[in-house]
C-alpha positions in Angstrom: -50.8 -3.2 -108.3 -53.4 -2.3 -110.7 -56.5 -4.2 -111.7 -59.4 -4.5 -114.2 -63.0 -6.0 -113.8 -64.1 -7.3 -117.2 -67.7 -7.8 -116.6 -68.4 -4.4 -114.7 -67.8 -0.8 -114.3 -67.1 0.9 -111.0 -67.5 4.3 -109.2 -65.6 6.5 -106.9 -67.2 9.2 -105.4 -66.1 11.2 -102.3 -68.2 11.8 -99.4 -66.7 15.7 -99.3 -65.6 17.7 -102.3 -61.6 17.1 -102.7 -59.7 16.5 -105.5 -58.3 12.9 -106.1 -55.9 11.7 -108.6 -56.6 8.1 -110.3 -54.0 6.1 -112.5 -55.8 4.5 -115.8 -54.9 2.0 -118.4 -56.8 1.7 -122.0 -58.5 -1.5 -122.4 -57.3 -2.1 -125.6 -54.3 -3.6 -124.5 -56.0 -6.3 -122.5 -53.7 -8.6 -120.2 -50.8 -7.3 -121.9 -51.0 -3.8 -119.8 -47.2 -2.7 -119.1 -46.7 0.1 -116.6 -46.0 2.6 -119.8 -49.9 2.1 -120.5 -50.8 3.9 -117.3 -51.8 7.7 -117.3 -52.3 9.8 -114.1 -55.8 12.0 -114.3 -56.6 15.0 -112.2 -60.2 14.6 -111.0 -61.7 18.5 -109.3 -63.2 18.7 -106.1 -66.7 18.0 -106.6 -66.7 15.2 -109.1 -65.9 11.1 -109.0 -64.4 9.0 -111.3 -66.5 6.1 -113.4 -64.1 4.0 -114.7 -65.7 1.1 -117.7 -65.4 -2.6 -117.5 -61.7 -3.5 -118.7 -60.3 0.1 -117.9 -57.2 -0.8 -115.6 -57.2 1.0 -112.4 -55.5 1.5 -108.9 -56.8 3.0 -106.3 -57.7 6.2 -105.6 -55.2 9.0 -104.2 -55.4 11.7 -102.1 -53.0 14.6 -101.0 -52.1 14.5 -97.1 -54.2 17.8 -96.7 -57.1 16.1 -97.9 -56.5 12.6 -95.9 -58.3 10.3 -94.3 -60.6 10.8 -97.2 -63.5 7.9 -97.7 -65.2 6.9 -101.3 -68.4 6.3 -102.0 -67.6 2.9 -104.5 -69.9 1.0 -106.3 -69.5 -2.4 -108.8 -71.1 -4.3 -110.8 -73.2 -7.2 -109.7 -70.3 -9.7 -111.1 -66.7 -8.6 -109.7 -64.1 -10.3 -111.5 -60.9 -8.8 -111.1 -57.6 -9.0 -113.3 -54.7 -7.9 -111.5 -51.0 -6.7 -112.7 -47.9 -6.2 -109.7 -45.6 -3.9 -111.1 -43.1 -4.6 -108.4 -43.4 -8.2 -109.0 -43.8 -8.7 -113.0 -41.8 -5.3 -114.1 -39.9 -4.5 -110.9 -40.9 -1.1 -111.3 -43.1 1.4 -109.0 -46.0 4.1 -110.1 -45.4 7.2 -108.5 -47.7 10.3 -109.3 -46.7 13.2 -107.7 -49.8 15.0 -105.6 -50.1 18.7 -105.5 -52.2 20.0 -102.4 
């Protein structure tokens, strides 16, 4: 599942300095996002992620040595969300794989 909020940006920041991978999609392919669009990005320990309104996201992701981890988040004061299921609309799975 991935997701976009058209009239906001929104923050991740970790509350301890580990590296975190997030999955992006360019907004310039609006609802039409197809699990090709998606790129993998390799944030370092000690930064966060900022991701502009109509950037397609998922989650954050950790490696196991890193985990539990928690996220400072933070949205803009509207939240609507656009969502795509991969499983469901493409039957297909995004799978990044984590180094430690």
């Amino acid at each position: 599942m991935s997701d976009y909020h058209p009239d906001g940006g929104q923050l991740f920041w970790p509350d301890r300095p580990i590296p975190f991978v997030v999955c992006l999609g360019p907004s310039s392919v609006g609802d039409d996002v197809k699990p090709e669009d998606m790129r993998a990005f390799s944030i370092p320990a000690g930064k966060g992620a900022y991701f502009h309104p109509g950037t397609w996201h998922n989650g954050v992701y950790v490696h196991r040595n890193h985990a539990p981890a928690r996220f400072l988040t933070r949205q803009g004061r509207i939240h609507a969300r656009v969502s795509a299921s991969w499983a469901n609309e493409f039957q297909k799975v995004l799978r990044v794989p984590l180094a430690p």
